[in-house]
Every structure is written in structure tokens, then in C-alpha cells.
C-alpha positions in Angstrom: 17.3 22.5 -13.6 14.0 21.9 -15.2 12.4 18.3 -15.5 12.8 17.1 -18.9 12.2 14.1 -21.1 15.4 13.1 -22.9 13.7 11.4 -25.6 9.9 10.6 -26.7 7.9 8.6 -25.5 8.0 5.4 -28.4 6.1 2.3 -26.5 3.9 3.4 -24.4 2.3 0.4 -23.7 5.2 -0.7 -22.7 6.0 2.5 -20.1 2.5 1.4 -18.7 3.9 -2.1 -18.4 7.0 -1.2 -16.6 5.2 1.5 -14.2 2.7 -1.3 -13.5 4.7 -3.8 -13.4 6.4 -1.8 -10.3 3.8 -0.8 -8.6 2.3 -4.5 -8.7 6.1 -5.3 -6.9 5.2 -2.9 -3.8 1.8 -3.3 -2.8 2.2 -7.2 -3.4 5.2 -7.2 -1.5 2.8 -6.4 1.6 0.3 -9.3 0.7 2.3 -12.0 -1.1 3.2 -13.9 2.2 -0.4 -13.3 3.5 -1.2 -16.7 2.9 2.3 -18.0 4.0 1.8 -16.1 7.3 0.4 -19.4 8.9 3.8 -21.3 7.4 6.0 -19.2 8.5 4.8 -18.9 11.8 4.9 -22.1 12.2 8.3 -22.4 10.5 10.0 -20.3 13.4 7.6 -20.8 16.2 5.9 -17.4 16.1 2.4 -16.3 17.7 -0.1 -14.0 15.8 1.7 -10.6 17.7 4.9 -11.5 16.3 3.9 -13.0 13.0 2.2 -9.3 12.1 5.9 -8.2 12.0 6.4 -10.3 8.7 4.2 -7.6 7.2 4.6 -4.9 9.3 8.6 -4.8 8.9 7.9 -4.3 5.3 5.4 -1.6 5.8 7.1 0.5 8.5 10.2 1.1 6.4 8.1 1.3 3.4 5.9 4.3 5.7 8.6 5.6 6.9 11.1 6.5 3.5 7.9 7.3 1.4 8.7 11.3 1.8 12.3 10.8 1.4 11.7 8.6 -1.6 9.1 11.2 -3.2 11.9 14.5 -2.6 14.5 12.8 -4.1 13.4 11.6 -7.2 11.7 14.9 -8.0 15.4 16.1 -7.1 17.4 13.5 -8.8 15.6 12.1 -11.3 12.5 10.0 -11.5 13.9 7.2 -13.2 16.9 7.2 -11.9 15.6 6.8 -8.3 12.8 4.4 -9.8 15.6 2.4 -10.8 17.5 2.3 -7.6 14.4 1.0 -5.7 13.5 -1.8 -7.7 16.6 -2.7 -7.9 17.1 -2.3 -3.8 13.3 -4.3 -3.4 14.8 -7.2 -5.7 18.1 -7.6 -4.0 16.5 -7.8 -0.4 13.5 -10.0 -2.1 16.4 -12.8 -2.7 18.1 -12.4 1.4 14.6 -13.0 2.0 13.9 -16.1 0.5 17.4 -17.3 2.0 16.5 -16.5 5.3 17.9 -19.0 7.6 16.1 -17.4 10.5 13.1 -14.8 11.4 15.5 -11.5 12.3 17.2 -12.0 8.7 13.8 -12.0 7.2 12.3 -9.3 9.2 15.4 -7.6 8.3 15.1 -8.6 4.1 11.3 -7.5 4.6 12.5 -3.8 6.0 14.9 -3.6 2.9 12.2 -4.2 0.4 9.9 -1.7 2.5 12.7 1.2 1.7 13.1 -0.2 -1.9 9.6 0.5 -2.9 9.8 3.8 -0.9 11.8 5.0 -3.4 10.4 3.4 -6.7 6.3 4.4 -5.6 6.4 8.0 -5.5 8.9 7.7 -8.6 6.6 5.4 -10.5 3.4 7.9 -10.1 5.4 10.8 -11.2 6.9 9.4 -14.0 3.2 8.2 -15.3 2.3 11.6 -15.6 5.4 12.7 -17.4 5.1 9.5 -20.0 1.2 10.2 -20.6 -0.1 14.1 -21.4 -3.6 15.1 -19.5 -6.2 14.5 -20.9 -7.9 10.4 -22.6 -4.2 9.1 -22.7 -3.6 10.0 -19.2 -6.8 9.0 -17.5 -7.0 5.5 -19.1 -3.0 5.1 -18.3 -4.2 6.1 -14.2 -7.1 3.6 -14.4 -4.8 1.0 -15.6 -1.8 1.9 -13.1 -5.0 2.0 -10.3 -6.8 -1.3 -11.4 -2.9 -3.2 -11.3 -2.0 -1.7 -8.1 -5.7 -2.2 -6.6 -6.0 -5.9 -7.5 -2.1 -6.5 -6.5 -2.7 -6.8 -3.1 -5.4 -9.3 -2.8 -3.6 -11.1 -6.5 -0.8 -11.0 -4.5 -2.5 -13.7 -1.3 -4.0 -15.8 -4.3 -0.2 -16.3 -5.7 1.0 -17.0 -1.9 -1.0 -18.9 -1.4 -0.4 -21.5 -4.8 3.3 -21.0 -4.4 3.3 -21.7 -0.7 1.0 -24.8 -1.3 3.3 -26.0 -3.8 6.7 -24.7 -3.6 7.6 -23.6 0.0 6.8 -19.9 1.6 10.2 -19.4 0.3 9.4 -19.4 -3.0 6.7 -16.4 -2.7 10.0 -14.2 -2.3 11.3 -15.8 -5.1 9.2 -14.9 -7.4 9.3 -10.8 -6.4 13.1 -11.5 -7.2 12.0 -12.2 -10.8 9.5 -10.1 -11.1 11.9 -7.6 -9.9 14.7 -8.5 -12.8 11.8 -8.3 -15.3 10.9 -4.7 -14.7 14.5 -3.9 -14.2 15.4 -5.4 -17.6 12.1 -3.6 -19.1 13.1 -0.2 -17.8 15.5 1.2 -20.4 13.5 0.5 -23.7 10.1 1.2 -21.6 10.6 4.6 -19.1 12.4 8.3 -20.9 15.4 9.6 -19.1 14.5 12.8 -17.1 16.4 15.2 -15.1 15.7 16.4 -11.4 14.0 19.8 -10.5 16.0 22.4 -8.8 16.5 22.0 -5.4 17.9 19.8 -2.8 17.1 16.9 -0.3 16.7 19.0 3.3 18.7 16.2 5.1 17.5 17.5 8.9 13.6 17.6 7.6 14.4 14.2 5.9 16.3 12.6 9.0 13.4 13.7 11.4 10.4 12.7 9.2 11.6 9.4 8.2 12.4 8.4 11.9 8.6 10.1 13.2 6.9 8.1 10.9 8.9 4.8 11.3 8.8 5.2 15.1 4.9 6.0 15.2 4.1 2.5 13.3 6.7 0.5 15.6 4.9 1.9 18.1 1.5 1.3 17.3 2.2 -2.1 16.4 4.1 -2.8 19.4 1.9 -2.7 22.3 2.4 -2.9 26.1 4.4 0.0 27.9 7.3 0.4 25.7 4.7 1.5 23.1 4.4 4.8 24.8 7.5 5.3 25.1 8.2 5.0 21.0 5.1 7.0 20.6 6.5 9.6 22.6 9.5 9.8 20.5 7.6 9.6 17.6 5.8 12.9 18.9 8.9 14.5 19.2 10.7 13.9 16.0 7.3 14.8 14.0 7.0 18.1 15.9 10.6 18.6 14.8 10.1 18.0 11.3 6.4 20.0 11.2 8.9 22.7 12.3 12.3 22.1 10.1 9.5 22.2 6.7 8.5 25.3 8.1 11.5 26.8 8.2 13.4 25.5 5.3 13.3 26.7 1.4 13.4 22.9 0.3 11.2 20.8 2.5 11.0 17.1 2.0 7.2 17.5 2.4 5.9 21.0 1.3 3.0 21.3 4.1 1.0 23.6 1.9 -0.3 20.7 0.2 -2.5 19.7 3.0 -4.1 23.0 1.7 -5.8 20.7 -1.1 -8.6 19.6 -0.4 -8.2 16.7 -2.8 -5.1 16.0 -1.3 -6.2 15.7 2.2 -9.7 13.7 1.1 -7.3 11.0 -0.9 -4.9 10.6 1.9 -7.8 9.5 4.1 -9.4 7.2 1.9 -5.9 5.5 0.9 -5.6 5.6 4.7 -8.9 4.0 5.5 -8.8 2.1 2.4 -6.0 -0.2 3.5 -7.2 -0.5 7.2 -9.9 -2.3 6.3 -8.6 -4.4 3.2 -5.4 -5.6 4.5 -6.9 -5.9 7.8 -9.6 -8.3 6.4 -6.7 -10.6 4.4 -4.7 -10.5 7.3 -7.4 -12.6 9.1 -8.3 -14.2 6.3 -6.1 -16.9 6.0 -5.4 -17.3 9.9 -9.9 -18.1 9.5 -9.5 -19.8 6.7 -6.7 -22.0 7.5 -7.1 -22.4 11.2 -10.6 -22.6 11.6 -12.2 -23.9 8.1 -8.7 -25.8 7.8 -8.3 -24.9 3.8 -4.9 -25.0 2.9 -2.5 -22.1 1.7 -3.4 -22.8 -1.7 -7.5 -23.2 -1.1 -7.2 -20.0 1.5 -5.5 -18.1 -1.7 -7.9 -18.9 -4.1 -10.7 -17.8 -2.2 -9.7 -14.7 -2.3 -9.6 -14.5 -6.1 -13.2 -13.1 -6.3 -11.7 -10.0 -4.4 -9.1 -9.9 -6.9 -11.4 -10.3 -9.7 -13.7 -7.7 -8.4 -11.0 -5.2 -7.7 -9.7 -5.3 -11.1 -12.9 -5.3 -13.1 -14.6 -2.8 -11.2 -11.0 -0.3 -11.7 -10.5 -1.3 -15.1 -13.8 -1.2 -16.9 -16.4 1.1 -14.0 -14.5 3.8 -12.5 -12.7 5.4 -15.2 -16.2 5.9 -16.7 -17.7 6.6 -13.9 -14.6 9.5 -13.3 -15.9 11.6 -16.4 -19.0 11.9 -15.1 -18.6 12.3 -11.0 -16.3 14.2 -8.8 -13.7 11.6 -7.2 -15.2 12.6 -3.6 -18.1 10.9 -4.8 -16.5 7.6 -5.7 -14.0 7.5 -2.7 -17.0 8.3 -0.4 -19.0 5.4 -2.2 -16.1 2.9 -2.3 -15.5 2.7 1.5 -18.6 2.4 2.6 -18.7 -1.2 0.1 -15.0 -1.6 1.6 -16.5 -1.4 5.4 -19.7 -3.0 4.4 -17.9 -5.3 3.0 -15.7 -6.0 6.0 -18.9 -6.2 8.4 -19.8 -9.1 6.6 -17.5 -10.6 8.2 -19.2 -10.6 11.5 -21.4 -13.5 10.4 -18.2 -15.7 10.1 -18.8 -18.7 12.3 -15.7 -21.8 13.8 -17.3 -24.1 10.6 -18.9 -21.0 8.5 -19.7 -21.8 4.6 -17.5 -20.2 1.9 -20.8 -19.0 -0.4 -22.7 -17.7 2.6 -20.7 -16.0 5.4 -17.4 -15.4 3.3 -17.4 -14.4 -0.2 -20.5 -11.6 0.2 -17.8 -9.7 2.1 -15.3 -10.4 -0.5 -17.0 -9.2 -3.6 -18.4 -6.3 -1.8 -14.9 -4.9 -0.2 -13.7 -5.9 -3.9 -16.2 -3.2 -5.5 -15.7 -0.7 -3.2 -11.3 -0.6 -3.3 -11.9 -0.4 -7.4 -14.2 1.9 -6.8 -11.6 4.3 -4.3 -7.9 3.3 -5.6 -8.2 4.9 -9.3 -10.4 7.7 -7.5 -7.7 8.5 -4.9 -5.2 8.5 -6.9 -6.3 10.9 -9.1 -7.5 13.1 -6.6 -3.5 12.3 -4.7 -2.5 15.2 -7.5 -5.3 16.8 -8.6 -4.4 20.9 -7.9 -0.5 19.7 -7.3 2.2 21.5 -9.1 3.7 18.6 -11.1 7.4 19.6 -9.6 5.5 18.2 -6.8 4.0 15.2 -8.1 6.2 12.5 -6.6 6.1 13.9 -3.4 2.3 14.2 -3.4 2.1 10.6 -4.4 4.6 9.7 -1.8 1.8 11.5 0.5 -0.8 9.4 -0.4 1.0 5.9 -0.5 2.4 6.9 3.1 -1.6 7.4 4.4 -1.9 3.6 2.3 0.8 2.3 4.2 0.1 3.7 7.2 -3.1 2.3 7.3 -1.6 -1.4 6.5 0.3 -1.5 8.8 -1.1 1.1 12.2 -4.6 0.0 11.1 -3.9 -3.4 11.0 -1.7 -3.2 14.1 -4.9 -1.7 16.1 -7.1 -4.4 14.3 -4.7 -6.9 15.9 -5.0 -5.8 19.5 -8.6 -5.4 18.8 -8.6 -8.7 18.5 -6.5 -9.8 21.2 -8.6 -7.9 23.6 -11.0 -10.6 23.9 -10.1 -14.2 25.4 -12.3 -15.7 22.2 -10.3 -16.0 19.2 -13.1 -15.8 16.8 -14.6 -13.6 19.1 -11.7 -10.9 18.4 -11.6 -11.4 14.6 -15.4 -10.1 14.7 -14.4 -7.1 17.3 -11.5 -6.6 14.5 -13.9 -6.9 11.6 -16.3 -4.2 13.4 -13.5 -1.4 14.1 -12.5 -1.2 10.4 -16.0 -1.2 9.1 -17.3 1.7 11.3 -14.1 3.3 10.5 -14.7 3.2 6.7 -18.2 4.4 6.9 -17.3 7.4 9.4 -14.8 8.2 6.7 -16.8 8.3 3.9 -19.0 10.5 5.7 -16.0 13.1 6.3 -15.5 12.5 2.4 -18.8 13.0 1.3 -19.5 16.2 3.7 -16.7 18.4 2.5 -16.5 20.6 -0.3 -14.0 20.4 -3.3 -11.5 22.9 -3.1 
């Protein structure tokens, strides 16, 4: 069965919207409680270690599902599957704001984590099915990018004003409508398509799903038990390297890797979201417990990220795109991100907002508008588009996996030294050599 569009495309504005809109949901989902974090930790009685998990619940099942997510909508149907994961992240967004306790949470966050595993990959796809290549396309991508690059750090701000004002509770609430709003969008905005040929390889799915969800828990564990997961991990990944091998429909066709656009983008989204949602991780436990702003004054002084992130997407890099290679922009855009982030080093117990903190800010704000619309496109530049959601699924997995491994080893980082601020800088100084050592690998090779 060949993917086709049941009827044209009439609003496309309004496609845009609805794509947006969803991708807005997921990669706000991981920083909306940003700024609650403090709140909620202190809500159930949590330290730092275990507070992470808020986050990281949402972006190990998120991770983990990605390549199941991407296989079946090019399988099932794109909207179909799109419509099933918002639909999945909404429903789990409204246990979570319900929560009497932290295991139902941590449990509502994982839901929503599978949820936009299956409505990312879909998303993507379904962009370039609604828009043909060429202007309409790469003006609908720099959109999509600038929404889904300023999300994350949009999403703290709102976390921050809702928590100030209304409760942690009611950040959840508001993904839940948010959630109906795209939902109820959907129909008039997205065409019907059909799946591809083909079927979901349920062994390759099985072991890939569980290697990559056990090699985050693991990570972001700690202590001996760590190894043991990793090891596991090992195992299952080997397993699943081996099933897509083997099989006639894998869940992640490995010839991919072959791109070289492919495997650039998947290490800037990787490295991109080490060192961005490791520095708003930190940022409100510095803000709030050592500068003592509130939710609400920790969120809104991240809006000149926000801001920078979205003009910088919206109005640079698309121009910028006609006239250099992607490689070039990713390579530029991390080292601002780790830049940036080393700024950060100069944060002091009573530091000043205009001199040790918003430099960093603007600068790691430049640099992810500068590499999420640049990624992206190069995410499916040389990819068959039967492959297309899966290829986005790649890169959003190598995003996710960065929030939440990267973060994870920014978090022990930290706790390696018996200073508190002490470990924020040792943090701060892993993720920025690690952005500039990528961009380097970036810059260096040659487009396939």
C-alpha cells in the first residue's frame, strides 16, 4: 500500500498550526515543570537525585518508544498514529496533575513520554507530506523548528507563571488543554493518509524499545545497580543491532547511519539538548535556591532564551539555510550553545542577573535557533520519504537521549563535588566542552 493523501491540502496554515501545535506539547512536556521542580520537590520531600526523575520519567519513555513510534506510523498511518499520541500525552497530562503522590506522577510523566513517542516522528513526516519541496516546505520546517526550538525554554517561563500563581499542578493542566486543542484542530487541519507496505517487526521493536529505556534508567541511576541495567541494556541493543539485520522490515533500517546528514543531525540534536536542558535544569534550582527568585521570577528570566531561540529560527536560519550547508550552522550553533553554557561558570551564591546570567542565556539562545531548524533538515536530507518518520524518530531519540543521559551525567557531575555551587560549575563545564568537541566532529567531516 502506497502512502497517500486522501484529500488536498485546503488550510495550510492551519496544518502548520496543528503540527506545531504538537510538537510544542512534547518538547514542553520535558521543560514545563522545570520551574516547578523546586515545588514539587518540596511537595513530596524529594532531593535533587530523585527530583531529576520528574523529567527523566518523561524522557526515558519518550527515548525509548521513539523507533517504535516512527515504524508504525509510516506503517499505519501518520495521522492516525499522530492522533493516538496526543491523545495518549493528554490523557496521562490530566493523572498527572491529579497526582496524589510522586510514583503516580512519575508514572503519568512515563505515559506522556510514550504519547509523544508516537505523535513526534508522526508529526515530522506528516509536515513533509502536507508541504511539497521546495519555498513552501522550507519556510513550513523553519516554522515547525523555531516552535519546537523555543518550546522548551517557553515552556520554564509558563512553569514558572503557572506555578507562581496557580499551583505546580496546574502546569499539567494546561498540556491537558493544549492537548484537546490540537486534538479538536486535527481533522479540519492534517489530510488522511494511508501506511506503507510493511509491518511492525515486533522482536526488533520489543528489544529496541527496552535497550534504549534501560540505557537511560541506567545512566540516570547511579551507584552499582547502574551497571547492572547498563549491562542489560548492552544486551538487548546487541540483540536488536542483530534482529534489524536480519529482518525484511526493521523498526530502524541501519543503513541510514550511512547518511552522513543523518549521523551529523543526530549528534547535534544529541549534544544540543545536553547542554540546553542541562543548563534549565540548574537554572531554577540557582535561581531559586541561591538568588531566592521565585517560580515565576526564575521563569521569566529565561524568556530572553526563549526570545532568542525563536527569533534567531524564525527570521536567521532559514535564510541563512539557502545560502550554507546545514553542517555549517549545526557546527556554529553548538559552539554559541557550549559557549553559552560556560558562561555559566562565572555564576556566583549572590551573582547579578545582567552580568553572570543572561550573557549565557542569549548566547545558548542563538546557537539552539541556529542548530534545531538546521538538524532537522539535515534529520531527512538523502532519506527515502517511506522513511521519513522513522528518520525523524532517529533524531528526536539522539534529542531525548541527550535530555535526559546528558543531563543525568551533568547531575552526577555535579554531585561529585561536596560544594553545591561548586558542582553546578563542574556541570556547566562538561556540557560546554562537549558542544564545542562536537562541533568540531561536525565541522571536520564531509557531506555525503
Amino acid at each position: 500500500m502506497t502512502d497517500t493523501t486522501d484529500k488536498p491540502l485546503r488550510r495550510p496554515g492551519l496544518a502548520l498550526g496543528v503540527l506545531a501545535g504538537a510538537l510544542a506539547l512534547d518538547v514542553s512536556g520535558l521543560g514545563v515543570l522545570n520551574a516547578a521542580l523546586p515545588s514539587i520537590g518540596a511537595r513530596f520531600r524529594l532531593d535533587d537525585t530523585t527530583l531529576q526523575w520528574v523529567m527523566t520519567a518523561y524522557a526515558v519513555t519518550f527515548a525509548g518508544f521513539l523507533l517504535v513510534g516512527g515504524r508504525l506510523a509510516d506503517v499505519l498511518g501518520r495521522r492516525r498514529v499522530f492522533g493516538v499520541g496526543v491523545a495518549l500525552f493528554t490523557v496521562s497530562a490530566l493523572v498527572g496533575g491529579l497526582a496524589p503522590d510522586i510514583m503516580v506522577l512519575l508514572g503519568a510523566r512515563a505515559a506522556q513520554g510514550i504519547g509523544a513517542a508516537l505523535s513526534g516522528p508522526a508529526a515530522l513526516a506528516l509536515l513533509t507530506e502536507a508541504f511539497p519541496a521546495g519555498p513552501a516546505r522550507n519556510r513550513a520546517l523553519s516554522v515547525y523548528a523555531a516552535v519546537g526550538a523555543a518550546s522548551f525554554s517557553g515552556g520554564v517561563l509558563l512553569g514558572g507563571v503557572l506555578t507562581q500563581f496557580l499551583g505546580w499542578r496546574s502546569v499539567l493542566w494546561f498540556s491537558v488543554l493544549l492537548g484537546l486543542a490540537v486534538l479538536a484542530a486535527m481533522r479540519a487541519g492534517l489530510p488522511g493518509s494511508a501506511g506503507h507496505s510493511g509491518r511492525l517487526d515486533l522482536p526488533g521493536a520489543i528489544s529496541g524499545t527496552l535497550g534504549l529505556t534501560l540505557l537511560i534508567v541506567g545512566v540516570s541511576s547511579g551507584g552499582t545497580l547502574a551497571w547492572s541495567v547498563l549491562a542489560a541494556a548492552g544486551v538487548f541493543l546487541v540483540l536488536f543491532v542483530v534482529r534489524e539485520h536480519r529482518t525484511a522490515d526493521p523498526v530502524l533500517p541501519l543503513g541510514l547511519f550511512r547518511i552522513t546528514s543523518v549521523r551529523a543531525a543526530s549528534l547535534a540534536a544529541f549534544l544540543q539538548y545536553t547542554g540546553s536542558v542541562g543548563l534549565l535544569f540548574f537554572a531554577p534550582l540557582y535561581l531559586q535556591g541561591m538568588l531566592h527568585y521565585s517560580p515565576f521570577e526564575s521563569g521569566l528570566a529565561l524568556v530572553p532564551m526563549s526570545l532568542a531561540v525563536f527569533l534567531t529560527a524564525n527570521f536567521a536560519t532559514g535564510r541563512l539555510l539557502a545560502r550554507h550547508a546545514p553542517r555549517t550552522l549545526m557546527a556554529v550553533g553548538l559552539v554559541l550553545i557550549g559557549v553559552g553554557t560556560a558562561l555559566w561558570l562565572s555564576t556566583p551564591h549572590d551573582g547579578s542577573y545582567v552580568q553572570q546570567v543572561l550573557p549565557g542565556l542569549v548566547l545558548s539562545g542563538i546557537g539552539q535557533g541556529l542548530n534545531f531548524p538546521s538538524m532537522t533538515s539535515a534529520a531527512l536530507t538523502g532519506v527515502p520519504v517511506q522513511q521519513h518518520a522513522v528518520a525523524g524518530a532517529v533524531n528526536v531519540v539522539a534529542q531525548q537521549i541527550g535530555a535526559s543521559v546528558g543531563v543525568a551525567v551533568m547531575v552526577l557531575v555535579a554531585a561529585s563535588s561536596g560544594d553545591q555551587l561548586v558542582g553546578y560549575h563542574l556541570a556547566y563545564l562538561a556540557a560546554a566542552v562537549a558542544c564545542v568537541l562536537g562541533a568540531a566532529v561536525i565541522a571536520m567531516r564531509r557531506q555525503a
